[in-house]
C-alpha angles and dihedrals in degrees: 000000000000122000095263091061097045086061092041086061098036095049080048094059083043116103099230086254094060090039085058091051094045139240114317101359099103112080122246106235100067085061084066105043103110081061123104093232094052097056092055084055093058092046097048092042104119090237140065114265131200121173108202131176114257080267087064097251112155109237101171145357140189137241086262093055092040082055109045095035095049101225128113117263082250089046090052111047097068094048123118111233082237100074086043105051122025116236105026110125132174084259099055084042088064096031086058098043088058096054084048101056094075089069091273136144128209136213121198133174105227140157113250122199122219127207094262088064093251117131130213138185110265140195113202130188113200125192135165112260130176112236125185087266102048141288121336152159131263110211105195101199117207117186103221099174092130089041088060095036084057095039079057101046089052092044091054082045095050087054110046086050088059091039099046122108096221121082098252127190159159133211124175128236092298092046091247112151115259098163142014131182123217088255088063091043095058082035098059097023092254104157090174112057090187092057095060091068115104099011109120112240089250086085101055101027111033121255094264094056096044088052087049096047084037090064087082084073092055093045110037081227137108123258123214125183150128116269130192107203112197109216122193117255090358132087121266120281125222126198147161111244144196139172133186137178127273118224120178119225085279083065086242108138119244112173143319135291115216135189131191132193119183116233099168096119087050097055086042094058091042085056094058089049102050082053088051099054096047086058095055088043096041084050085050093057092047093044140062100218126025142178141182147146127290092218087068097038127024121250083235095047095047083049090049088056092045091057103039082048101053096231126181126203145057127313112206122195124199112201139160092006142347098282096047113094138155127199138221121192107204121182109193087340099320125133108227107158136020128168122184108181107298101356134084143192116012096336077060097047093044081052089049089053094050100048120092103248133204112182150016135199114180113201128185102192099071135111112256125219119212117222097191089199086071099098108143119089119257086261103045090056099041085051085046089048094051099046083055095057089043093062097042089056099048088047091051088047088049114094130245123267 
């Protein structure tokens, strides 16, 4: 038989629907609806399943689409596609039927409407079937709510890693970049984003600080420190780092997830600070008498170099106004007396310590006054001092009940 005659018999074992469609195009299991088996199949398929005419009527459904639609199997069959599922008109009915007569299938995302009234996201495979009227359409239904709800979680993540502030990403075993947000790029100089994929974090970050932020691998912990990063033909970069380890949703870790924030302002500023510092107390050890501001040195620190120094003479500390002072006696670096409003001896320096101060002037010409219950050394009551402060300030942080 020649190959004009094998498509003569098969087109005459073909229905005039399937003839129009042409030869093998139409699936096998509507053929076999009206089986038993088949049948089974339909009932036991994971979707829901709904057979219409090519005017959308529904003629069947199975139990998934009883189930997740909410009518009887009697309510169902009658029912017009439209009502089921939003959107599907007599017009999308022909124009997919169009696109599915060259053996095609279809899948759509659509909203679907229970009996109840409630909607929910759908995906829906269509496909020509041959029913025992005619030709039709099966709409398999897939409720893919959690599926959105997670499309939509990992949208709002997506967005809050390219709009955060801080550099985020994310390298792989062998700390080879996977992953880098906008804020990473402007702080390494990366113009190309695409570009940073696949380099190892040696490249960007020094070898040093990669096998620090890498410990996080060895230990199954986090690791938190300050970096300097040297860059050619730039100035150093400073930043607060952390890296964690990466697990996928098995719990086996895959990589690292590290987070910069550049502190490079702050250390600068720190910089200028500590100079100036060392000018005020280099000015301290050359004069007599000194003064400066407590926003540039810290009222413990200036006590420290009174004492290491040896210094003898009157501090004396402005707070809260002009008129408001509090005074510490020191003898070769001693304190000896202290007075702070009301209060005298230690309970005066640890409220010293406490006060915001604003100012300082250290003389030595001054007549010191003697309080015989200081016994502790400078350093003992400014250690004291401090431990105080350290506890009042636990117990305010701590929350309430």
């Amino acid at each position: 038989m020649n190959t004009s005659d094998k498509m003569a018999s098969t087109n005459a074992l073909m229905t005039p629907g399937a003839a129009a469609l042409g030869v093998g195009q139409l699936p096998v299991l509507p053929q076999l609806l009206a089986a038993p088996p088949a049948l089974n199949l339909l009932e036991s398929l994971y979707d829901a399943v709904v057979l219409t005419n090519l005017d959308g009527g529904v003629q069947q459904g199975n139990r998934r689409a009883v189930d997740l639609l909410g009518y009887t199997p009697a309510e169902l069959s009658g029912l017009m596609l439209g009502r089921l599922v939003t959107g599907i008109t007599p017009e999308l009915l022909r124009t997919i039927e169009q696109y599915l007569s060259g053996g095609r299938f279809s899948v759509l995302e659509g909203c679907c409407t229970r009996k109840n009234g409630s909607q929910f996201p759908a995906e829906i495979a269509v496909s020509a079937v041959e029913l025992a009227a005619g030709r039709g359409f099966c709409f398999a239904l897939r409720n893919i709510t959690q599926r959105r709800e997670m499309q939509n979680r990992l949208r709002l993540a997506q967005n809050a890693l390219h709009s955060s502030a801080s550099a985020l990403v994310m390298t792989d075993l062998n700390a080879k970049l996977q992953f880098a947000n906008p804020a990473f790029c402007r702080m390494w100089g990366v113009t190309d984003p695409e570009a940073v994929a696949g380099k190892n974090l040696e490249q960007l970050a020094g070898a040093e600080n990669t096998a620090l932020l890498c410990a996080c691998l060895k230990n199954g912990v986090p690791w938190i420190g300050e970096l300097v990063v040297a860059r050619p033909g730039a100035a150093d970069l400073y930043v607060q780092a952390t890296a964690a380890p990466n697990l996928d949703h098995q719990h086996v870790l895959v990589g690292m997830v590290l987070s910069f924030i550049d502190i490079t302002p702050r250390k600068l500023a720190e910089e200028k600070i500590r100079r100036e510092v060392d000018i005020q107390l280099q000015r301290a050890r050359e004069q007599k008498d000194f003064s400066g501001q407590l926003n540039i040195i810290a009222l413990p620190e200036l006590i420290q170099f009174i004492d290491t120094a040896g210094k003898t003479g009157r501090l004396d500390v402005r707070y809260a106004g002009e008129g408001s002072l509090a005074t510490l006696d020191f003898d070769a670096g001693r304190i000896v007396s202290a007075a702070c409003g009301e209060l005298r001896g230690e309970a005066a320096v640890h409220a010293i310590l406490r006060l915001d101060g604003q100012s300082f002037v250290f003389r030595q010409e001054a007549v010191l006054e003697k309080d015989p219950a200081l016994t502790k050394s400078t350093m003992g009551m400014l250690l004291e001092g401090l431990r105080h402060m350290d506890e009042a300030a636990q117990i305010t942080a701590a929350p309430a009940g």
